[in-house]
ROTILO-11655 format. One record per residue (C-alpha): residue number from 1; residue in one letter; x, y, z. Coordinates in pm, 1 decimal, decimal comma. Example, Ala and Ser with C-alpha at 12.3 -4.5 7.8 and 13.67 -1.06 7.14 Angstrom:
2
1_a_1230,0_-450,0_780,0
2_s_1367,0_-106,0_714,0
This chain:
548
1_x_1850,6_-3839,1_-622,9
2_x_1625,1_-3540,1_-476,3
3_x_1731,8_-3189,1_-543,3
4_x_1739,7_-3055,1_-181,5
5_x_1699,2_-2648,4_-148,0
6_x_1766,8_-2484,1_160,5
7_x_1484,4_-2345,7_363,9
8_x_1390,2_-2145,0_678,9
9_x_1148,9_-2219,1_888,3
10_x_773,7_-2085,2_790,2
11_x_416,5_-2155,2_707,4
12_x_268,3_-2496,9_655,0
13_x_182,9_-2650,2_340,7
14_x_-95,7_-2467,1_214,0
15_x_-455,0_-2669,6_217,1
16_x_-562,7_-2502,2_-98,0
17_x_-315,7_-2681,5_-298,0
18_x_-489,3_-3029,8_-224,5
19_x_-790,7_-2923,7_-323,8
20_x_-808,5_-3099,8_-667,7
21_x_-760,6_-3432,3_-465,5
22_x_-1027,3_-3610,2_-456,4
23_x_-1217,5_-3610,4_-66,1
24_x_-1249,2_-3959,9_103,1
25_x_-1588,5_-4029,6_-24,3
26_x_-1449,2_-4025,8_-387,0
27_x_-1276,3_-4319,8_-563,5
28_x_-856,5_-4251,9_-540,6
29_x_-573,4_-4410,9_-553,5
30_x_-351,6_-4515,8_-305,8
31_x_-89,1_-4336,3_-434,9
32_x_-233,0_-4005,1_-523,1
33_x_-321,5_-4018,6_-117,0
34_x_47,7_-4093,4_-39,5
35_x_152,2_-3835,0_-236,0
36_x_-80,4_-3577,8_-78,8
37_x_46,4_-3680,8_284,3
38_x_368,8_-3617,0_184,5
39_x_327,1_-3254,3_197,7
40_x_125,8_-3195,9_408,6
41_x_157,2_-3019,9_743,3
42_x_526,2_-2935,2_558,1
43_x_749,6_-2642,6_580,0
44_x_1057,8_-2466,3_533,0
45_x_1330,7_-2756,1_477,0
46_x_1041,4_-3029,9_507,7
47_x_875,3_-2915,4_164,8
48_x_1194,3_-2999,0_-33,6
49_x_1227,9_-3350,1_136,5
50_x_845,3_-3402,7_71,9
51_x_938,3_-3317,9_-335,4
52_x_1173,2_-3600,3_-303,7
53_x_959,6_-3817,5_-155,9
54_x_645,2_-3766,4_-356,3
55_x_842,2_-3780,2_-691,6
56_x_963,8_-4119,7_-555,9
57_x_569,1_-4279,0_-514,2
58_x_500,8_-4132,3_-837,5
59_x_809,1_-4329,0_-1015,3
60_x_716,4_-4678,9_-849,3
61_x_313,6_-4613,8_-895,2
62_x_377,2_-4536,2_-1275,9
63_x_668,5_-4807,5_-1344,6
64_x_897,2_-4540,0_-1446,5
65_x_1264,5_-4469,3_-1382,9
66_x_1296,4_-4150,6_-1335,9
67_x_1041,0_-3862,9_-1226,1
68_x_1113,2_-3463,4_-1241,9
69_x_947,5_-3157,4_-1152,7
70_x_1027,9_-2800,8_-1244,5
71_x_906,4_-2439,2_-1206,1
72_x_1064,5_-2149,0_-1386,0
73_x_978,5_-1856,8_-1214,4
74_x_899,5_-1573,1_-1473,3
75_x_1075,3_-1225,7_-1360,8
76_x_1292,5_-1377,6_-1109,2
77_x_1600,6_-1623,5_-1101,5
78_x_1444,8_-1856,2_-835,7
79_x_1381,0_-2166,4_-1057,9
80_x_1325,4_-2490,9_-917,8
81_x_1373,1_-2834,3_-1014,0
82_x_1354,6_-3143,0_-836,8
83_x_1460,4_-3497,8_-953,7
84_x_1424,3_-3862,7_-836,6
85_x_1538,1_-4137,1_-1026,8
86_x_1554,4_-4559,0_-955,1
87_x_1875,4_-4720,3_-821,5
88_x_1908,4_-4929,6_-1161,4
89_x_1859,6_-4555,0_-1372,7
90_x_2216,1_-4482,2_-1355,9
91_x_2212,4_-4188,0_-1631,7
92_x_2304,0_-3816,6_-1581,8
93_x_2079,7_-3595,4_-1412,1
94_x_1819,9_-3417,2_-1602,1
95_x_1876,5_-3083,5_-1454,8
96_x_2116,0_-2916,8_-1690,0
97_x_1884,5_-3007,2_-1967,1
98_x_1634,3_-2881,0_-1806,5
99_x_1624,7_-2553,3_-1952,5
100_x_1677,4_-2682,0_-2343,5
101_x_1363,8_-2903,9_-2263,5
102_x_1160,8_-2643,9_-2175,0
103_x_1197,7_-2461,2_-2476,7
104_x_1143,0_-2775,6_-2658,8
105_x_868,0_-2904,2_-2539,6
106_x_677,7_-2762,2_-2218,7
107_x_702,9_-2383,5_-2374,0
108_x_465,8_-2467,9_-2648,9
109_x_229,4_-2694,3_-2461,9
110_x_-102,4_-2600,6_-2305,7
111_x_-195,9_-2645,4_-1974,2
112_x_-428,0_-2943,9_-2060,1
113_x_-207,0_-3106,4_-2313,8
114_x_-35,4_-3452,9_-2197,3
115_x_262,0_-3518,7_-2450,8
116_x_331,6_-3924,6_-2467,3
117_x_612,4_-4060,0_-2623,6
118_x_604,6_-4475,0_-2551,5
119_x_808,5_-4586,1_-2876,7
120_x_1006,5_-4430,4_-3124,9
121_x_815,7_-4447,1_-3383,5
122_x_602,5_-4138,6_-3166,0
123_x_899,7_-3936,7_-3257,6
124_x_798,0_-3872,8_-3587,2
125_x_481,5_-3709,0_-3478,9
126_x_699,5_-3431,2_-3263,2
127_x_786,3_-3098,9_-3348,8
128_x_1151,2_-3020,3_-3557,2
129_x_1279,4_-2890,2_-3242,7
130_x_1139,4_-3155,1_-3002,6
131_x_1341,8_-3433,7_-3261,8
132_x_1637,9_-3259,3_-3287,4
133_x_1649,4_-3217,0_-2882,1
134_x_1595,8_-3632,4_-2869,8
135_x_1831,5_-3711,6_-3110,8
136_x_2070,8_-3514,1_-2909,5
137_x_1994,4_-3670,6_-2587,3
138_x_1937,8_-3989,0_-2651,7
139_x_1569,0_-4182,5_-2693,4
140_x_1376,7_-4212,6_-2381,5
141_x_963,1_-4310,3_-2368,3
142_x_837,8_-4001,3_-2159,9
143_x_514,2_-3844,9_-2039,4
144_x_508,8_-3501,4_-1973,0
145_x_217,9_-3262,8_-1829,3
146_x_263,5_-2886,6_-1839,6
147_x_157,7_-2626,0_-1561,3
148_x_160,5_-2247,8_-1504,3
149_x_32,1_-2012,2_-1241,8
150_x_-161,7_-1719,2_-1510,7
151_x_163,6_-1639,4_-1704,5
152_x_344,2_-1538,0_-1376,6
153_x_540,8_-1865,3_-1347,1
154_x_520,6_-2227,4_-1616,1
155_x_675,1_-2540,9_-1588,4
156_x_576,0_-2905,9_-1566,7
157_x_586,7_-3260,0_-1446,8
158_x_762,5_-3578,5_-1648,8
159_x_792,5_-3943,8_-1601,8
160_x_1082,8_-4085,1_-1796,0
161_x_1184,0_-4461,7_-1886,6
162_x_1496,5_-4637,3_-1893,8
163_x_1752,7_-4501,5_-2166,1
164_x_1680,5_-4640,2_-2504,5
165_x_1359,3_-4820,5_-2347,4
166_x_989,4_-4846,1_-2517,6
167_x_723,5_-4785,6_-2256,0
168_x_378,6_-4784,7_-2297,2
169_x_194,9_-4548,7_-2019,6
170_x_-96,9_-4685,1_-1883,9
171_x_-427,2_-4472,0_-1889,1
172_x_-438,0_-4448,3_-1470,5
173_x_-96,3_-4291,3_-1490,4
174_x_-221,1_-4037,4_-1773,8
175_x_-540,7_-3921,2_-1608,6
176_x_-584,0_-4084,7_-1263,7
177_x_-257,8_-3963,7_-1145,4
178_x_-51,6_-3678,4_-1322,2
179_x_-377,9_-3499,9_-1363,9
180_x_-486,5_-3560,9_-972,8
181_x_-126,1_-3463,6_-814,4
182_x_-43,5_-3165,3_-1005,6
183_x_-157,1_-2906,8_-824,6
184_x_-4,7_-3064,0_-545,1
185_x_369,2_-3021,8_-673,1
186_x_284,8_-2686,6_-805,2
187_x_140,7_-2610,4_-504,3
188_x_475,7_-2698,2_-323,5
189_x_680,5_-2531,7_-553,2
190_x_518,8_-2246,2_-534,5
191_x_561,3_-2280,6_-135,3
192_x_927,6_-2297,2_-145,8
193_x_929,2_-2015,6_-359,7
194_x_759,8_-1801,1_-131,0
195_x_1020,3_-1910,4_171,9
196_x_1330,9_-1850,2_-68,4
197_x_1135,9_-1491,8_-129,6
198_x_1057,8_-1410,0_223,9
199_x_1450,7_-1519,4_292,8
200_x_1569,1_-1286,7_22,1
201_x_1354,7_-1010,2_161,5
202_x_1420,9_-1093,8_539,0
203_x_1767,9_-1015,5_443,4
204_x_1697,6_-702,0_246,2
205_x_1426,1_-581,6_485,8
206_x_1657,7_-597,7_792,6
207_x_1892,0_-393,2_588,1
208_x_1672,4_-118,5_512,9
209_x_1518,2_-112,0_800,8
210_x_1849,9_-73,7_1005,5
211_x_1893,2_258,3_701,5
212_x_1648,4_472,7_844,6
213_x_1611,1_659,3_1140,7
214_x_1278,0_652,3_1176,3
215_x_1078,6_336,2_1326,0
216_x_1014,7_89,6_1101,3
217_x_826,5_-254,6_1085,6
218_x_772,3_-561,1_852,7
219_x_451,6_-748,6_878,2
220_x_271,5_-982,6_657,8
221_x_-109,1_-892,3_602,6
222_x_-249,7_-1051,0_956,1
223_x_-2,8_-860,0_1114,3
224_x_247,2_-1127,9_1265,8
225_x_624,1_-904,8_1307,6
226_x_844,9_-1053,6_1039,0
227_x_1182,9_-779,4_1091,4
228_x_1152,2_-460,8_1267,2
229_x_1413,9_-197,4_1364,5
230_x_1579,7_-69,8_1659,6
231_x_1395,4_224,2_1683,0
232_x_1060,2_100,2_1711,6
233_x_1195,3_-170,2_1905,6
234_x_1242,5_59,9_2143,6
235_x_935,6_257,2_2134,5
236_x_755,0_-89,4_2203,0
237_x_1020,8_-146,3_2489,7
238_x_1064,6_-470,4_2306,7
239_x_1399,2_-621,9_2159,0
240_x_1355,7_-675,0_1780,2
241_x_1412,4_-1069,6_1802,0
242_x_1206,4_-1080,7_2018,7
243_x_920,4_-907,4_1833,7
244_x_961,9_-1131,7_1568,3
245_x_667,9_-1342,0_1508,9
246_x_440,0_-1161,6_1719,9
247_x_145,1_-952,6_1572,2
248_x_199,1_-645,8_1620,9
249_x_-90,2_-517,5_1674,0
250_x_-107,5_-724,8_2074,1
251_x_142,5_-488,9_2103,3
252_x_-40,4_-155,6_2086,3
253_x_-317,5_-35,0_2292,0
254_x_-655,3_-49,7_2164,2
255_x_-699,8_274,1_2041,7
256_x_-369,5_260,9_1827,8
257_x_-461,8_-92,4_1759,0
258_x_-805,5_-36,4_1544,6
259_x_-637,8_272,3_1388,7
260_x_-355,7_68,8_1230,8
261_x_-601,4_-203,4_1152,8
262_x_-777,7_-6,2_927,8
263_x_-530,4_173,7_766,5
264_x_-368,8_-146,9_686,4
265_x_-725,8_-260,2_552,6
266_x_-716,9_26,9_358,5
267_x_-352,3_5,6_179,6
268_x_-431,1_-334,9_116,9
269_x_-765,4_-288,1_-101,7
270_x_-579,5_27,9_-255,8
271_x_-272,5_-168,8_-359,1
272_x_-98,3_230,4_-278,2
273_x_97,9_334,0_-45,8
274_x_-176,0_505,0_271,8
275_x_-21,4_825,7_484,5
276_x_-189,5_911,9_844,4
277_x_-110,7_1087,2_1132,2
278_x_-168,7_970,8_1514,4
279_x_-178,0_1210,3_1836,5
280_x_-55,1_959,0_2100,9
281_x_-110,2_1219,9_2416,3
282_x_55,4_1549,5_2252,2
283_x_282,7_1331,2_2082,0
284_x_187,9_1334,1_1687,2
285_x_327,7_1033,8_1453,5
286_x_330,9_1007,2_1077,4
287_x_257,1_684,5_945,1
288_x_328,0_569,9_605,1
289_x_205,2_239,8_494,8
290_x_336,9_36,5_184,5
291_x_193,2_-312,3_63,7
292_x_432,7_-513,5_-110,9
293_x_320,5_-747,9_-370,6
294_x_502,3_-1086,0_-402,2
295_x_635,1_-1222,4_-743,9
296_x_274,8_-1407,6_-759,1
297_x_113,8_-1103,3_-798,4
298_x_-71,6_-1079,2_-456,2
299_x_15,5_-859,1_-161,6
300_x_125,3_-1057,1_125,4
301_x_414,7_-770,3_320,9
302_x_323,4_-486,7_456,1
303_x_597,4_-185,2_554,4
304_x_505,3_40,0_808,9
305_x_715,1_364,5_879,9
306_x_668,1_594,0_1149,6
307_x_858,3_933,7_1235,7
308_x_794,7_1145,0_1605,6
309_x_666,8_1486,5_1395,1
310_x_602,1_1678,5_1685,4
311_x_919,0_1933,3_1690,2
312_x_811,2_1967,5_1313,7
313_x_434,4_2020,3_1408,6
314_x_547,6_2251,1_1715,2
315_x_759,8_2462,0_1442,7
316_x_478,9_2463,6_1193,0
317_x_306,2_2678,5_1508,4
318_x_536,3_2879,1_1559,0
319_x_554,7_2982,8_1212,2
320_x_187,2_3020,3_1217,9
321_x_194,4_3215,3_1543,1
322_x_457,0_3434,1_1407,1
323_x_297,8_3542,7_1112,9
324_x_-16,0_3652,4_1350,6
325_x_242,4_3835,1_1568,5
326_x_367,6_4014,6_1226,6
327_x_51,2_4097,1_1144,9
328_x_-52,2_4268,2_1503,3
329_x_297,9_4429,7_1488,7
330_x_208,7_4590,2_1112,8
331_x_-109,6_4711,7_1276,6
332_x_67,8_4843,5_1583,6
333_x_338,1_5001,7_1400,8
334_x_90,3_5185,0_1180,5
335_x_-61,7_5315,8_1532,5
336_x_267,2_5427,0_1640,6
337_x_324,4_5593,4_1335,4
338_x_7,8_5798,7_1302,7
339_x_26,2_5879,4_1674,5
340_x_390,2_5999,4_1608,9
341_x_229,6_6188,7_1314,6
342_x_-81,3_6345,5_1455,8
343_x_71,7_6396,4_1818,1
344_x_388,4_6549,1_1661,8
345_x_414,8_6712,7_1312,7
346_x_42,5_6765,7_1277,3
347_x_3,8_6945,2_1596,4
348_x_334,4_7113,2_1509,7
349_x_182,0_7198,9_1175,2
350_x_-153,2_7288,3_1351,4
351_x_-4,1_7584,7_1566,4
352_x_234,4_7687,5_1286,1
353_x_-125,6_7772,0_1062,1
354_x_-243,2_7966,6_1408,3
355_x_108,3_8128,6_1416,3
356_x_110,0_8232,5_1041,4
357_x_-228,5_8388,9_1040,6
358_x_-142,6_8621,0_1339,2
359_x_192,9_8705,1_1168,3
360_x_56,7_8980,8_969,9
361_x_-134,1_9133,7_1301,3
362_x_124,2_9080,2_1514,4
363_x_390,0_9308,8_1257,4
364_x_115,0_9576,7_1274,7
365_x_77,8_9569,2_1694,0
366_x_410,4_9448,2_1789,2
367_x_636,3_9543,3_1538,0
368_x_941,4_9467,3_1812,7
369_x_838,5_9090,7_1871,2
370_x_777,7_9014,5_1513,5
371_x_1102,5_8864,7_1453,6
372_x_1044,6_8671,4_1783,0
373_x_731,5_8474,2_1621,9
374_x_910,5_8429,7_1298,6
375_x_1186,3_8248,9_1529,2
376_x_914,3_8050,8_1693,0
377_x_780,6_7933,0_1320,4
378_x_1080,9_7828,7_1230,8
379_x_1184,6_7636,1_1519,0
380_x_831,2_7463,4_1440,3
381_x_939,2_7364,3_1156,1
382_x_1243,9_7216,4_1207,7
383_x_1070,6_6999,9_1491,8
384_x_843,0_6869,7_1241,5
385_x_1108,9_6781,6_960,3
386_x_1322,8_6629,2_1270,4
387_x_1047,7_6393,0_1366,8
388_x_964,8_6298,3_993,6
389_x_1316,2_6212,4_946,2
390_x_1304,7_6021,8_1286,1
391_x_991,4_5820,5_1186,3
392_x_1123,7_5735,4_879,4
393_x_1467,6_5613,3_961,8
394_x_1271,6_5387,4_1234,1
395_x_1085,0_5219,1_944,0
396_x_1380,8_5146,0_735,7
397_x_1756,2_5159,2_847,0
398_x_2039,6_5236,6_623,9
399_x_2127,2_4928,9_394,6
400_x_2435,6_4744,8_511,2
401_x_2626,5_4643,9_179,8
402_x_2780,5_4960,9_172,4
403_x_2838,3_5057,2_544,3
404_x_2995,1_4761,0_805,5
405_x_2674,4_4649,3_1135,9
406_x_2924,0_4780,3_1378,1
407_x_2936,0_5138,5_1226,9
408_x_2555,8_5129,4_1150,2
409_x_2500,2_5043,9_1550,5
410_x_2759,4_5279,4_1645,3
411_x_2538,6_5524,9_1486,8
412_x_2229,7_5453,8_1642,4
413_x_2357,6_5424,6_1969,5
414_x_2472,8_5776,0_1992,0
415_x_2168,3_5904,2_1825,4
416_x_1979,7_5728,4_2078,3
417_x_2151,6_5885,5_2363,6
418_x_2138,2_6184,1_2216,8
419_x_1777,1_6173,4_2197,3
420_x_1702,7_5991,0_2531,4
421_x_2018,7_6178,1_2743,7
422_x_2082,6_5805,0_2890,6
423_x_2455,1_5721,1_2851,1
424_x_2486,3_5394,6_2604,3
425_x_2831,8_5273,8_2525,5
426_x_2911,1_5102,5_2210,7
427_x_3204,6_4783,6_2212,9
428_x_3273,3_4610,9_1923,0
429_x_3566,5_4317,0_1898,4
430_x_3622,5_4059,3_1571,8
431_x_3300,9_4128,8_1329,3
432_x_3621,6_4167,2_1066,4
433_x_3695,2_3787,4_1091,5
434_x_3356,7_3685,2_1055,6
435_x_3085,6_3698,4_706,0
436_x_2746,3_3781,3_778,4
437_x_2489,5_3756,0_550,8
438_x_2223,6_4084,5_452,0
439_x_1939,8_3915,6_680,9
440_x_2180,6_3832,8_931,2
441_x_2288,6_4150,4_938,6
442_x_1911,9_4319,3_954,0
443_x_1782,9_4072,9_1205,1
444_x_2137,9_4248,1_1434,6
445_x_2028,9_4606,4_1389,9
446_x_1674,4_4534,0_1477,7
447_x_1751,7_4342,2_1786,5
448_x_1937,5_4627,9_1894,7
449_x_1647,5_4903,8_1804,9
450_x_1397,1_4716,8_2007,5
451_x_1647,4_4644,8_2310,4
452_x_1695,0_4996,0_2333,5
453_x_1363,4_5097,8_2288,7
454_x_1257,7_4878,6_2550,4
455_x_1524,7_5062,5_2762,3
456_x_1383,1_5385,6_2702,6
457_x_973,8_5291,3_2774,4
458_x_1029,5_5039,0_3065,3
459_x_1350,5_5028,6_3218,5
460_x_1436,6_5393,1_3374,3
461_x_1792,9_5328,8_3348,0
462_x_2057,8_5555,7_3322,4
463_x_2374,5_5388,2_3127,9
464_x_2357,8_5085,0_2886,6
465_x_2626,8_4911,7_2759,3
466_x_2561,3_4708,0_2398,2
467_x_2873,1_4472,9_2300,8
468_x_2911,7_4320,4_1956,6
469_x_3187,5_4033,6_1955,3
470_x_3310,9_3761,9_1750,7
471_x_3427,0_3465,8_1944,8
472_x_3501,0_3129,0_1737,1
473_x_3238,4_3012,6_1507,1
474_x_3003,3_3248,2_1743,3
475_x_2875,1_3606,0_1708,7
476_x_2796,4_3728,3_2056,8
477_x_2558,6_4021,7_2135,1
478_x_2459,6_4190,7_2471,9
479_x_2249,9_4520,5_2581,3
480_x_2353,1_4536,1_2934,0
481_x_2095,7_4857,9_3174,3
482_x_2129,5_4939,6_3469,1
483_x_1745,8_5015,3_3515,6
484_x_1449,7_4890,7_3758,7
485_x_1493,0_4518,1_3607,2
486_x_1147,7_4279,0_3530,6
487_x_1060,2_3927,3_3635,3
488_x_1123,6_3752,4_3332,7
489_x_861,1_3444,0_3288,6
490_x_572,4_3701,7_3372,1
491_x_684,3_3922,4_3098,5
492_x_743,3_3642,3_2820,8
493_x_372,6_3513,8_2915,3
494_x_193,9_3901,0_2938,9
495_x_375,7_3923,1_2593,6
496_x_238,3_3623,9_2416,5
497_x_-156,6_3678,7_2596,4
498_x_-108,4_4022,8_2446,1
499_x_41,2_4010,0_2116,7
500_x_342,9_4196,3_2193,2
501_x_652,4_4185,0_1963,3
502_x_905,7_4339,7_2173,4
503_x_1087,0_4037,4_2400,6
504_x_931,8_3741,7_2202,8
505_x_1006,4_3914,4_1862,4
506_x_1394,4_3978,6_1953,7
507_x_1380,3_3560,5_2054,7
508_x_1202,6_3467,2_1699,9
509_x_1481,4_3669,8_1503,7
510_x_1735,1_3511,5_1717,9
511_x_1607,0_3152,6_1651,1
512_x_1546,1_3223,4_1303,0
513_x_1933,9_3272,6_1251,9
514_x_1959,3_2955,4_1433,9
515_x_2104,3_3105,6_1744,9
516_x_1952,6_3136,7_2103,5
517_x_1894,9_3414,3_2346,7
518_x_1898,1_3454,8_2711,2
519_x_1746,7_3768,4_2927,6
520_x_1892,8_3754,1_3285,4
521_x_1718,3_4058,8_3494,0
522_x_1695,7_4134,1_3878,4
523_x_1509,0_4422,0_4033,2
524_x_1634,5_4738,4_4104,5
525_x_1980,8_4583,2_3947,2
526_x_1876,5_4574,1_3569,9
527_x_1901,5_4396,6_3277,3
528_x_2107,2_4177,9_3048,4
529_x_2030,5_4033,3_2711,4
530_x_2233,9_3786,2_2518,4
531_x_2218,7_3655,5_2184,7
532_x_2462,6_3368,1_2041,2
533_x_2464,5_3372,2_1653,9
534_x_2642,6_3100,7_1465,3
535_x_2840,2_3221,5_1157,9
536_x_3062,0_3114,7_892,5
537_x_3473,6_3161,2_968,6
538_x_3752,6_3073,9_804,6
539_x_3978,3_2804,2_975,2
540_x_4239,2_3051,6_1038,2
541_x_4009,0_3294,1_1161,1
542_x_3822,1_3067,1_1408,0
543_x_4120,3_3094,7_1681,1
544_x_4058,1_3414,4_1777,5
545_x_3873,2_3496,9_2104,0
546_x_3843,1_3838,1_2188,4
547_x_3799,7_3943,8_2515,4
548_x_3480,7_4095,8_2665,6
């Protein structure tokens, strides 16, 4: 009977396997040619019919009764063994002895050893082990011939006579033939083997690459499509059965084509894992390549993963871009501030020196206005600590853990009118339900400073309106003029040639909360901005919707 193991479809039977047979201008056998035919140009389901039908020449070219091969398959539980025996051998099948007589006998064999038992009287020349296993079994003349693949994989090939039989081997069967066809059975063991593997990681493979998101490909080293995912079906505009068994690199165009090629190259002489990027026209790809290596030791899968990185590269710019825009704002900031200084309090301080060193002439001449110029000086004075205290509260606001954003903006709003006589009204609905955090709470205010100082350089308004509401999971704020208005896009692009902070730096702090704003203006009509925030609420909380 022939131990028959499923099998997909795959490769043929592997030429370099056949190579110890001997070519047609050397002296063979018939046999050891029959038994080569048998396998070859065999795959998938043919190999283990070919096993059965090679094991069967070898039993009627030897005389024997019964012929078995077997592979046990070091680090894995894929063990094969095949079995053929005469119609007139009507004894149990070897197999679930197999395993005993491994340890017995093929485990402490060589490669090049041939163990013959014809008699029993060749018993007493075996090991204690290899007796006690016969004695248990029951005599039968054998020859066996052990094989192994460098450690990674050992087992062997055995001709067995009738139960209880003497047989004596003849010398064509010991060196013409087991010797010749071994390599042939290990070589289609070692076949089915890597079909059972490829089905065990077809299976696997599909399931992880269904797990990620990001497209995904399984390719053996030429390149032919063994499982690929949806998504890079799809990128391919190519169904994934139907991608399967293609080469994938007929699929690409020629410049993506001799990339991949020689990253693939490159993995493979590595035996690492190989990381790339690809600019497909603006549209940047990271690769990751990982060679697999089969149970044989050799490197015959390759997994290719590739994610779309452009939002992440387009953020990595904006991060960069921002941190120049900081930088110019530091440097403009430090203008403002020593133009604030030396246009303001220096000058200030400037005529208060002129004004003190006439104060002592002017008592003698003008004894009546004296107290006049002393007025003067001190009004000075309090100009100059008014603007100090100005600049300085401009470069840091008052920390928010102790005082709620709505008082805090409150605060600035009339100070700002105050100081600019335009009319700004202050609305503020919710902020109790909802938990902001300190940066949250910093990025608010400074929204706010720059929308109204935009209001009081550009927009020649008279009233502003600045609304701070909660609304669901939502903070909502909008700065409302009624000023001369802007064309939007031109200002956004004038903004980014130059450097400026003002609109783009409100829309960075906005994003960087995670929110988005919008800046609706019309000429002559003025000008809204709007920033939605998401926040934290509690369940309870998030019903309310204030009005505004």
């Amino acid at each position: 009977m022939t131990e028959v193991i499923p099998l997909p479809s795959g490769k043929p039977f592997p030429d370099k396997w056949v190579d110890s047979v001997p070519s047609s201008g050397e002296e063979a056998s018939d046999a050891v040619q029959e038994i080569t035919a048998a396998f070859c140009r065999e795959s998938g389901w043919g190999l283990s019919h070919a096993m059965g039908r090679a094991l069967r020449l070898l039993t009627i070219e030897s005389g024997a009764k019964r012929a078995l091969v077997f592979l046990k398959n070091e680090g894995s539980s894929d063990d094969l063994f095949f079995e053929w025996s005469a119609s007139d051998d009507v004894g149990e099948s070897f197999k679930g002895r197999a395993e005993d007589a491994f340890s017995a006998f093929f485990s402490v064999m060589t490669r090049d050893e041939i163990l013959v038992v014809g008699h029993p009287m060749d018993v007493a020349r075996l090991r204690p082990e290899q007796r006690q296993w016969i004695g248990e079994q029951g005599f039968r003349s054998f020859v066996a011939l052990p094989f192994g693949d460098e450690g990674k994989g050992r087992g062997g090939l055995c001709l067995l006579g009738g139960e209880g039989e003497a047989f004596f081997w003849p010398e064509r069967v010991l060196e013409s033939l087991l010797r010749k066809v071994r390599g042939v059975f290990l070589g289609g063991m070692k076949q089915i083997l890597r079909e059972l593997e490829g089905l065990g990681h077809e299976k696997l493979s599909t399931r992880l690459l269904n797990a990620t998101t990001d497209s995904a490909v399984l390719m053996d080293s030429t390149g032919t499509i063994l499982s690929m995912n949806a998504a890079f079906a799809r990128k391919l505009k190519i169904t994934a059965e139907h991608a399967k068994g293609k080469r994938l690199y007929d699929l690409l165009t020629p410049q993506v084509r001799k990339l991949l090629k020689e990253q693939v190259a490159h993995a493979i002489r590595r035996g690492k894992r190989i990381l790339f990027e690809e600019d497909q026209g603006g549209v940047i790809y990271s690769h990751v390549i990982y060679p697999i290596v089969n149970s044989m030791g050799e490197i015959d899968t390759i997994a290719l993963y590739s994610q779309n990185i452009t939002p992440l590269k387009n953020v990595e710019k904006r991060v960069r871009d921002l941190t120049a825009e900081l930088v110019v704002a530091q440097e403009n900031e430090r203008k403002r501030i020593a133009y604030d200084l030396h246009d303001g309090v220096a000058q200030e301080l400037a005529s208060l020196k002129i004004r003190f060193e006439t104060l002592t002439q002017g008592l003698r001449k003008d004894p009546e206005g004296f107290d006049k110029m002393v007025g003067d000086c001190a009004s000075i004075i309090k100009r100059s600590i008014a603007t100090v205290r100005k600049t300085a509260h401009e470069l840091h606001w008052p920390n928010t853990f102790d005082r709620c954003i709505e008082e805090i903006i409150s605060n600035h709003c009339d100070d700002f009118s105050q100081e600019t006589g335009i009319d700004v009204s202050f609305f503020s609905a919710g902020m109790g339900r909802v938990s902001l955090g300190e940066h949250q709470r910093q990025h608010i205010q400074r929204i706010v400073q720059e929308a109204l100082n935009n209001v009081r350089k550009h927009a020649e308004s008279t009233q502003v309106q600045v609304k701070l509401t909660a609304a669901g999971n939502t903070v909502i704020l909008r700065v409302k003029d009624n000023g001369r208005g802007f064309c939007v896009e031109t200002a956004m692009v004038e903004g980014e040639r130059e450097r400026r902070m003002g609109l783009s730096g409100m829309r960075n702090r906005t994003e960087i909360m995670g929110g988005e704003m919008r800046i609706e203006s019309v000429v002559q009509k003025g000008t809204l901005i709007s920033c939605e925030i998401p926040v934290t609420v509690s369940e309870e909380d998030s019903l309310y919707y204030p009005l505004f």
